[in-house]
C-alpha positions as a Python dict, from the first residue, in 0.01 Angstrom:
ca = {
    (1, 'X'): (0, 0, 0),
    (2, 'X'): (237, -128, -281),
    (3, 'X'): (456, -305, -46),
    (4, 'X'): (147, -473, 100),
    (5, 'X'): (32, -603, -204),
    (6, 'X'): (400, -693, -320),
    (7, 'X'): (389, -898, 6),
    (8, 'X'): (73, -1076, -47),
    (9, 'X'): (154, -1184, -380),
    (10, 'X'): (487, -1249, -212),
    (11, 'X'): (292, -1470, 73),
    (12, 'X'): (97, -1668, -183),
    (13, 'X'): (370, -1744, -416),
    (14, 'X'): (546, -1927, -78),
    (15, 'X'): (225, -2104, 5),
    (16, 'X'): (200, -2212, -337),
    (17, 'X'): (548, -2384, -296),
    (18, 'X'): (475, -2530, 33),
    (19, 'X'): (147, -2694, -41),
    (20, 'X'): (363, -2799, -411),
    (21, 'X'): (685, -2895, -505),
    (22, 'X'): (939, -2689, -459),
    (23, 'X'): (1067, -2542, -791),
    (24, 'X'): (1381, -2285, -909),
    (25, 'X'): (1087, -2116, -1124),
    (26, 'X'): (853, -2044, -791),
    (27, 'X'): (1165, -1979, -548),
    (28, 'X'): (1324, -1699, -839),
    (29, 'X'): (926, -1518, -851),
    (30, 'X'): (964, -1526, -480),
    (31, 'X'): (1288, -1372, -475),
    (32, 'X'): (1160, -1123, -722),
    (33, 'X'): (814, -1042, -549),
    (34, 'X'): (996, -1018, -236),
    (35, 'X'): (1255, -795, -362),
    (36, 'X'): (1042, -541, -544),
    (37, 'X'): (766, -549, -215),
    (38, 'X'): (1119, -411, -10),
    (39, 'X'): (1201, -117, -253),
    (40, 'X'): (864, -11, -197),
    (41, 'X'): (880, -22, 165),
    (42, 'X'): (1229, 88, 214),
    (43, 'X'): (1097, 446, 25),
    (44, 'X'): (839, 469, 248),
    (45, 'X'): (967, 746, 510),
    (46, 'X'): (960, 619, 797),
    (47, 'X'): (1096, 282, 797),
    (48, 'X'): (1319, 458, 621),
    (49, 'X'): (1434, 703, 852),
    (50, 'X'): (1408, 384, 1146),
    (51, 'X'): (1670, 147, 956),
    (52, 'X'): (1918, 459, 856),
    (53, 'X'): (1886, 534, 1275),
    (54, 'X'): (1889, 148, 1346),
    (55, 'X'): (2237, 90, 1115),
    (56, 'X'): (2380, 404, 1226),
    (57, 'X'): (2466, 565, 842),
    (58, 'X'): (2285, 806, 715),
    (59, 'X'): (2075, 650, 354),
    (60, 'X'): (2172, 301, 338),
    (61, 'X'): (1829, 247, 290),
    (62, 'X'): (1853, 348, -60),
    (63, 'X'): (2201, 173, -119),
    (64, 'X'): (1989, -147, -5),
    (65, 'X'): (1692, -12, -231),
    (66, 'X'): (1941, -37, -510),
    (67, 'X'): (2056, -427, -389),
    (68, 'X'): (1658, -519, -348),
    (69, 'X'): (1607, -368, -707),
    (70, 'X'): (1940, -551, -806),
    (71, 'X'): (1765, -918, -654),
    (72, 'X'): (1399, -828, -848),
    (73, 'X'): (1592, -838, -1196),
    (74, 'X'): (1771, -1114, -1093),
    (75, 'X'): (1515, -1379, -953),
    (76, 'X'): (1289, -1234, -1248),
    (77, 'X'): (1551, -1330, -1505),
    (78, 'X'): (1592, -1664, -1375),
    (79, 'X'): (1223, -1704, -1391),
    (80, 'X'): (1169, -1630, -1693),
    (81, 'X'): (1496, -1821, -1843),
    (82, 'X'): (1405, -2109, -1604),
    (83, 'X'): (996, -2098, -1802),
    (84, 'X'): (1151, -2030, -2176),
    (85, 'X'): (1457, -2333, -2166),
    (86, 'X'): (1384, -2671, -2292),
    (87, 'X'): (1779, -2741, -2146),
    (88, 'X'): (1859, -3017, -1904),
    (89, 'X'): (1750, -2941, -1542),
    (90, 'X'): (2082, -2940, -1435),
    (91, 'X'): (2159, -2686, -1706),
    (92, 'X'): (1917, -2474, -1630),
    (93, 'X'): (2005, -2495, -1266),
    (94, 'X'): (2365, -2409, -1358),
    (95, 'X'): (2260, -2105, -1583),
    (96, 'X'): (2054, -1986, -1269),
    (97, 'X'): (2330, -2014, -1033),
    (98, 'X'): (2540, -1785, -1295),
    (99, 'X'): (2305, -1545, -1318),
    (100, 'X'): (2243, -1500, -924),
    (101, 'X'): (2635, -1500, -921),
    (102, 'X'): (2651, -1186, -1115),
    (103, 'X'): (2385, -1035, -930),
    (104, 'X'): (2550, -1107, -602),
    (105, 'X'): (2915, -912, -713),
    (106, 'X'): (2686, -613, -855),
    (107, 'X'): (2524, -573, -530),
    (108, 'X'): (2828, -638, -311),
    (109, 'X'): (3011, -332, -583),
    (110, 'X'): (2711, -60, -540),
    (111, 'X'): (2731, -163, -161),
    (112, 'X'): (3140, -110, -155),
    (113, 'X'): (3097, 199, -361),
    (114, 'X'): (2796, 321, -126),
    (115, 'X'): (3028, 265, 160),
    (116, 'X'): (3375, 452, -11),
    (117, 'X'): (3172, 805, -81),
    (118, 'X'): (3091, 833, 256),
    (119, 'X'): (2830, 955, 496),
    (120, 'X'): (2592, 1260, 407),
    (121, 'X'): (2354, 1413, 627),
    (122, 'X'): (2006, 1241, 660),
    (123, 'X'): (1758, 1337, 367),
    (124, 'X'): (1447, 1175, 197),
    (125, 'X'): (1508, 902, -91),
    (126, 'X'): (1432, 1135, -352),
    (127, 'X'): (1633, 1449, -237),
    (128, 'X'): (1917, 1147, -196),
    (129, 'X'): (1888, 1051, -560),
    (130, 'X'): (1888, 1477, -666),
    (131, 'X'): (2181, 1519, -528),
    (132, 'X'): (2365, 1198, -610),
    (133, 'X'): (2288, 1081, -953),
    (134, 'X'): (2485, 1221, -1223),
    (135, 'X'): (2746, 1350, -958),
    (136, 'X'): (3128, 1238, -935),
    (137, 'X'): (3011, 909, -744),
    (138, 'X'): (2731, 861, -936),
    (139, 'X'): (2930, 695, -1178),
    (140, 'X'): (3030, 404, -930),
    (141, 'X'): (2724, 391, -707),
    (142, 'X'): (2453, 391, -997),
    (143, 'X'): (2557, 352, -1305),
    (144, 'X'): (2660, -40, -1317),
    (145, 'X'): (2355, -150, -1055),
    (146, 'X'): (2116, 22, -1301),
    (147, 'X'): (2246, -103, -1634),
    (148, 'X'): (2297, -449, -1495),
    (149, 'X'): (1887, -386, -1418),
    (150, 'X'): (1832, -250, -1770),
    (151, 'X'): (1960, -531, -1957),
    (152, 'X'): (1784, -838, -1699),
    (153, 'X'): (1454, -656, -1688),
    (154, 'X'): (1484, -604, -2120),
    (155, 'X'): (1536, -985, -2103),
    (156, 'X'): (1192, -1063, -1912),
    (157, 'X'): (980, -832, -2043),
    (158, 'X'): (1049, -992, -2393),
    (159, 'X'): (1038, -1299, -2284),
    (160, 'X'): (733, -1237, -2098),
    (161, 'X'): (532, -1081, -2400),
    (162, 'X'): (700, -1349, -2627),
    (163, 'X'): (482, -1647, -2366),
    (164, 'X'): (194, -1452, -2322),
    (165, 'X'): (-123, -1585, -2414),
    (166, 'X'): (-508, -1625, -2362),
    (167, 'X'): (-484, -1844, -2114),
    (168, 'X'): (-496, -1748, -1740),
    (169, 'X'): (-186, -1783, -1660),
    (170, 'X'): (-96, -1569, -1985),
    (171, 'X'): (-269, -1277, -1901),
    (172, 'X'): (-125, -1261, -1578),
    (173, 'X'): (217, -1317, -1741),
    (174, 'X'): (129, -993, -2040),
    (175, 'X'): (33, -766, -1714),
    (176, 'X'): (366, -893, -1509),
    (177, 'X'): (543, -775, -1826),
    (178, 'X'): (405, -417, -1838),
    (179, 'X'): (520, -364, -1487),
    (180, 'X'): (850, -467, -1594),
    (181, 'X'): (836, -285, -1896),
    (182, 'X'): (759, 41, -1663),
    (183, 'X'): (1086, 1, -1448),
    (184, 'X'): (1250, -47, -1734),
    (185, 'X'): (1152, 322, -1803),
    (186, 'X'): (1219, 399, -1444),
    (187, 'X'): (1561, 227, -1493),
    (188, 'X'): (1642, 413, -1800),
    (189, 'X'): (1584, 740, -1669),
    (190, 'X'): (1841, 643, -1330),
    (191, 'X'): (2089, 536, -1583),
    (192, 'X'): (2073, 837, -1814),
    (193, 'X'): (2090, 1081, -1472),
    (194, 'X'): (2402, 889, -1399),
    (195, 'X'): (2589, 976, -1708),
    (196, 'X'): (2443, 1348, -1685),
    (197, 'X'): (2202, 1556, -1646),
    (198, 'X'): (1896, 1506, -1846),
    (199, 'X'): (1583, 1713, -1877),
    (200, 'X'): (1352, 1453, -2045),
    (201, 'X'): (1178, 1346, -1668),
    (202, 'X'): (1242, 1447, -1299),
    (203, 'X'): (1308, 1230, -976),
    (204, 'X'): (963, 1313, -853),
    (205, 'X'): (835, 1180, -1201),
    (206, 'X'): (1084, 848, -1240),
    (207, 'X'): (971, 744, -866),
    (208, 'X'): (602, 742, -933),
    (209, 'X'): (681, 575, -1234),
    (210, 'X'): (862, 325, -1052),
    (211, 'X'): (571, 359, -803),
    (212, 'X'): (305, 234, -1055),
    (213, 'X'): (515, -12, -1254),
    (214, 'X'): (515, -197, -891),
    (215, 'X'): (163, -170, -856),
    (216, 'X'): (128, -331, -1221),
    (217, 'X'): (363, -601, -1159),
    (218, 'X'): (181, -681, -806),
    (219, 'X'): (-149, -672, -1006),
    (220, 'X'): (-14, -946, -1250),
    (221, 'X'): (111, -1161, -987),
    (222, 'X'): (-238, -1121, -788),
    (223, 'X'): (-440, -1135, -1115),
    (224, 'X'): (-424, -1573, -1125),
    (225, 'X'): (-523, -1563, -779),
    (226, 'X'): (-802, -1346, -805),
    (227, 'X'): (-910, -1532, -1109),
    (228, 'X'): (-899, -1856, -985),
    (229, 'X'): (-1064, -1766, -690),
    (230, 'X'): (-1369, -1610, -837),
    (231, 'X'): (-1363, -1944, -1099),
    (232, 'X'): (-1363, -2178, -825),
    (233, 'X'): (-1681, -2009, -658),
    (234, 'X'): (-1834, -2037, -988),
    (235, 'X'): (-1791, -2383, -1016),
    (236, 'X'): (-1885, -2458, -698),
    (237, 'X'): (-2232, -2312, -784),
    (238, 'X'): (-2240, -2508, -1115),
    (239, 'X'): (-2111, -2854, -953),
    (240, 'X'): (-2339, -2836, -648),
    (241, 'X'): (-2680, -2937, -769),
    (242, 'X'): (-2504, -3268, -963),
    (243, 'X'): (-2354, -3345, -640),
    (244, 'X'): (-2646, -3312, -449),
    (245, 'X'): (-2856, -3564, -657),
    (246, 'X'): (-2560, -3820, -660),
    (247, 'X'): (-2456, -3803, -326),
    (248, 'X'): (-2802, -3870, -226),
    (249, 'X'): (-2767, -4175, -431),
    (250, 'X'): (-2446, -4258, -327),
    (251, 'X'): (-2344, -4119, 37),
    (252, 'X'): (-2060, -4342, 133),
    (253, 'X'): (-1877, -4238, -158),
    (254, 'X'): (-1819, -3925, 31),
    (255, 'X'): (-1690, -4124, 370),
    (256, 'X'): (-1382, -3960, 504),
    (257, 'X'): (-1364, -3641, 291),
    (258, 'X'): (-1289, -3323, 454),
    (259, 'X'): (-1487, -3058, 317),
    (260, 'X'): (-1264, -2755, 399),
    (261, 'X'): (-977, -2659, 243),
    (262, 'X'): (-810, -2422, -18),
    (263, 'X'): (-1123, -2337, -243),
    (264, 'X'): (-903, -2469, -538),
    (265, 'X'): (-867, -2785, -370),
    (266, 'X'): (-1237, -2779, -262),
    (267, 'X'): (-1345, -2771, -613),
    (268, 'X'): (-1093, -3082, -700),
    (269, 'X'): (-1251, -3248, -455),
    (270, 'X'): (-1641, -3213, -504),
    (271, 'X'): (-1557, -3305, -901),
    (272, 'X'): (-1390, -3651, -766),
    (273, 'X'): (-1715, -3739, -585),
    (274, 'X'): (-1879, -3688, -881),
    (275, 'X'): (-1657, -3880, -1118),
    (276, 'X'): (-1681, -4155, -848),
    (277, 'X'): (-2066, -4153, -828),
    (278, 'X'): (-2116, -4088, -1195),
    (279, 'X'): (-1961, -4422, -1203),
    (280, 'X'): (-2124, -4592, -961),
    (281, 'X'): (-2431, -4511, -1117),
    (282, 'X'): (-2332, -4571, -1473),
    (283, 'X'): (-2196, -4963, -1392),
    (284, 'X'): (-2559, -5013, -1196),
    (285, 'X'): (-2789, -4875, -1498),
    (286, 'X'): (-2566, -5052, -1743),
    (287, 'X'): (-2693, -5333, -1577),
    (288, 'X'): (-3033, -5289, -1568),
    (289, 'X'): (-3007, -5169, -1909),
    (290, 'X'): (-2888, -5497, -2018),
    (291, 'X'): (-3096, -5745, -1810),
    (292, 'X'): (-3372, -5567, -1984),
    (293, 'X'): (-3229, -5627, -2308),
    (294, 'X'): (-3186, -6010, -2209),
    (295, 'X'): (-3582, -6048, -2189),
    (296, 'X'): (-3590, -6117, -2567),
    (297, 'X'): (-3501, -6456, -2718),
    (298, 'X'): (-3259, -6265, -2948),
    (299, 'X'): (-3109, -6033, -2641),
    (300, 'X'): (-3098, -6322, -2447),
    (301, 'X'): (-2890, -6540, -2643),
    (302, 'X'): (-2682, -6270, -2734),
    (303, 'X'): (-2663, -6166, -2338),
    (304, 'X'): (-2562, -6573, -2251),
    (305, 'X'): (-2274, -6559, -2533),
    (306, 'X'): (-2150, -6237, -2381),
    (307, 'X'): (-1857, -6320, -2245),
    (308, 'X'): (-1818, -5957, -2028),
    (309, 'X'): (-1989, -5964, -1688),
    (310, 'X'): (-2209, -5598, -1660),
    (311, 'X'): (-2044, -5612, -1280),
    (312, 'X'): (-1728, -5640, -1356),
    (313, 'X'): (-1506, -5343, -1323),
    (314, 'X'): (-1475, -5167, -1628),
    (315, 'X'): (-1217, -4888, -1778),
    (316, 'X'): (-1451, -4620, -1944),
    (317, 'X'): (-1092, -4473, -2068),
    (318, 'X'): (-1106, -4790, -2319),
    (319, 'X'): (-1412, -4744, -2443),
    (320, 'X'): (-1498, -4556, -2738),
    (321, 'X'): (-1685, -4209, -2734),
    (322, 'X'): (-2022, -4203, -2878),
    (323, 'X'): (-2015, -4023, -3226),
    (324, 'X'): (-2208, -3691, -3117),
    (325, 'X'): (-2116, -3330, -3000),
    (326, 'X'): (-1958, -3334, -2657),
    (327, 'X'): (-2258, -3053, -2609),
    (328, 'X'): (-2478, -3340, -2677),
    (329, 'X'): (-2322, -3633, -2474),
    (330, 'X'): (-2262, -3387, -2172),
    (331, 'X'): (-2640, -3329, -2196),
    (332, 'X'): (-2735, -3724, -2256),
    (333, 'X'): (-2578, -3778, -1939),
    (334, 'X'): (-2738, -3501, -1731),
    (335, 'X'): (-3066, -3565, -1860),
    (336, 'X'): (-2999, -3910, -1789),
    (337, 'X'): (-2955, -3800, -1431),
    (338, 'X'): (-3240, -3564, -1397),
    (339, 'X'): (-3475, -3802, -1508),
    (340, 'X'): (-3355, -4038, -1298),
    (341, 'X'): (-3450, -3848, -949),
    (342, 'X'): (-3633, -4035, -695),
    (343, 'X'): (-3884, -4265, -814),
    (344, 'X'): (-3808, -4271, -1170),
    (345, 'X'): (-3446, -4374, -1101),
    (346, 'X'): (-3525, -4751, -1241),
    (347, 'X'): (-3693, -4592, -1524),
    (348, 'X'): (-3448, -4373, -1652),
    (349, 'X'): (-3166, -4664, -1607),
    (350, 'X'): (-3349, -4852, -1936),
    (351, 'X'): (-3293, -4567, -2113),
    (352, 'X'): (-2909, -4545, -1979),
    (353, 'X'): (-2733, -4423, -2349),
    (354, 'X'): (-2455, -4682, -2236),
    (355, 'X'): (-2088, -4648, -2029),
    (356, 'X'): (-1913, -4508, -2321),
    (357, 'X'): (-2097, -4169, -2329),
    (358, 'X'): (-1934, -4104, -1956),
    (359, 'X'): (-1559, -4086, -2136),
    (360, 'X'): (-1447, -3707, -2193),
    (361, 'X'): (-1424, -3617, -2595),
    (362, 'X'): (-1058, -3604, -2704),
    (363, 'X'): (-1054, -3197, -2622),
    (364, 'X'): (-1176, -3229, -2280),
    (365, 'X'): (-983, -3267, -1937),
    (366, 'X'): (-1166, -3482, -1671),
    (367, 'X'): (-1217, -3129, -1496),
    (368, 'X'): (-1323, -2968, -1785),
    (369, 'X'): (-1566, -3304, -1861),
    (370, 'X'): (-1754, -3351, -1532),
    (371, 'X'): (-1791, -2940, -1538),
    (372, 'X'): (-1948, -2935, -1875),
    (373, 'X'): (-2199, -3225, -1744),
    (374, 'X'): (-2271, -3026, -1421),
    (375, 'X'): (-2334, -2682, -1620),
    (376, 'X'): (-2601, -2897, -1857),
    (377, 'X'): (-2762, -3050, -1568),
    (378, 'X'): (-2790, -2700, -1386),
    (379, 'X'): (-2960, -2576, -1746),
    (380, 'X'): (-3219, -2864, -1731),
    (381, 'X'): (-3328, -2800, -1371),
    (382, 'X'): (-3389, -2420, -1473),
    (383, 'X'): (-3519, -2485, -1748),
    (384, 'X'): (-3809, -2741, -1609),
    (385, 'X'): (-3814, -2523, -1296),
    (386, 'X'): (-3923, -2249, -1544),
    (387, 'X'): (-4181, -2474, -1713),
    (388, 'X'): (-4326, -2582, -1372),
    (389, 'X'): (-4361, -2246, -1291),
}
């Protein structure tokens, strides 16, 4: 089960990368993922009773256990690095290819030293690791893997505290760093067993604390996922009536969009339309708005000195924000909108409040802008559907 979810998270981190760019910070959590999802599977029984049979020597599975453990620290200590340096890219890239360099000769030593003690007879991982660690060869086979370990892992997990935050992202990050602060433990306990014997934890113990420190670090690699999947079904819900109304008004902005997709990219796309239409509809009532004005001797004159044409194209990112609460100009423009269904569209386009209440407040992304609009027009149509009721 831990390997399975160490391989999804593993399988979404190398979607992520195909669908994006390519990056040394998503191919070293790959590495990692990957590498921790094979310790897992590699003490799982059978498999590793089938690649001991399929190699022909008895418990390499654990000496490559020891090199998958070996890559984890690695690719997370490049990760991490990669995230915390404001270097030079090719810097960066440099330090990276050090630090895999040094991971490579420890795992080519523990394989050597795997290799000069010799075959023993068949036994499960953890009877392996009784009878190994702290023993003559224990020095060579375990002690320099699981310090090298030690000290990476001590380098993400603070690191990975240091970065943590509120955000979404940053919680996934603080949970990523207990896991790694758990095989630290696990780690510790290996390395202490290799210089003697200890009675402070047993094998049994250590491996299902390795156990669940891989579960926690799967968890925090799934949790951004998980969160951004149940967000983007949220604000599907919230977008959808806005984008109703305005497609109606507006269907061939929608001409040649494929609605299926990644439900990320879904959501990206339904707030487009909506930016589109919004504008659309903004430039037309603007319009109106001002050939009303015009009817007056005053308006008119001032309308025939204008030198701007109301059809023209123009940049609502020049104009300047209307001095009110966003709360307020995100509801202006839904109720705009709302009153502005069906027949009382020309109607509610004198009342148009003007282009410049359609450009985001300072604070606000364009996703986080057209969102906030679609959640106040949801609250309007509840709330009259209430009233009508």
């Amino acid at each position: 089960m831990i390997a399975g979810l160490l391989g999804l998270a593993t399988g979404l981190r190398i979607g992520w990368a195909l669908v994006n760019k390519q990056s040394l910070v998503s191919s070293a959590m790959i590495l990692a993922l990957g590498s921790l999802g094979t310790v897992a599977a590699l003490n799982w029984q059978p498999l590793t009773l089938l690649i001991d049979t399929a190699l022909h020597w008895p418990n390499i599975a654990v000496a490559l256990s020891q090199v998958a453990l070996i890559s984890c620290a690695a690719g997370s200590c490049v990760m991490i690095t990669t995230v915390a340096s404001d270097r030079k890219p090719v810097t960066i890239r440099r330090i990276a290819i050090a630090q895999y360099l040094v991971a490579l000769a420890i795992a080519v030593g523990t394989m050597v030293g795997f290799f000069v003690s010799g075959q023993e007879p068949e036994m499960a991982p953890q009877e392996y690791l009784r009878r190994n660690l702290g023993s003559a060869g224990g020095w060579s086979a375990w002690l320099l893997p699981m310090l090298y370990v030690l000290l990476a892992l001590t380098l993400v997990a603070w690191a990975g505290v240091r970065h943590s935050n509120r955000t979404r992202r940053g919680r996934a990050l603080f949970v990523f760093s207990i896991g790694i602060v758990l095989i630290i433990l696990a780690s510790a306990f290996f390395l202490l067993r290799a210089l003697g014997n200890t009675d402070l934890l047993g094998v049994g113990s250590a491996a299902t604390l390795l156990g669940c420190a891989m579960l926690v670090v799967a968890g925090g690699s799934l949790l951004p996922s998980i969160e951004d999947w149940f967000g983007a079904r949220r604000e599907l819900r919230t977008v959808s009536p806005l984008l109703a109304e305005l497609s109606a008004r507006h269907p061939d902005v929608g001409i040649g969009v494929r609605p299926r997709g990644p439900l990320l990219f879904r959501v990206a796309e339904q707030m487009s339309l909506i930016s589109d239409s919004l504008y659309l509809e903004a430039t037309a009532a603007e319009t109106v708005r001002r050939r009303v004005q015009a009817h007056g001797s005053a308006a008119r004159q001032l309308a025939d000195d204008h030198d701007d044409d109301p059809d023209e194209f123009v940049d609502i990112a020049e104009l300047e924000g209307p001095p009110v609460p966003a709360t307020e100009q995100a509801r202006g423009i839904a109720q705009w909108i709302y009153d502005g269904r069906g027949a009382d569209r020309d109607a509610a386009n004198r009342e148009f409040p003007g282009l410049n209440w359609l450009r985001q407040p300072p604070t606000f992304s364009d996703r986080e802008w057209i969102l906030a609009i679609a959640e106040q027009y949801c609250d309007l149509e509840r709330t009259h559907g209430a009233t009508a009721r």
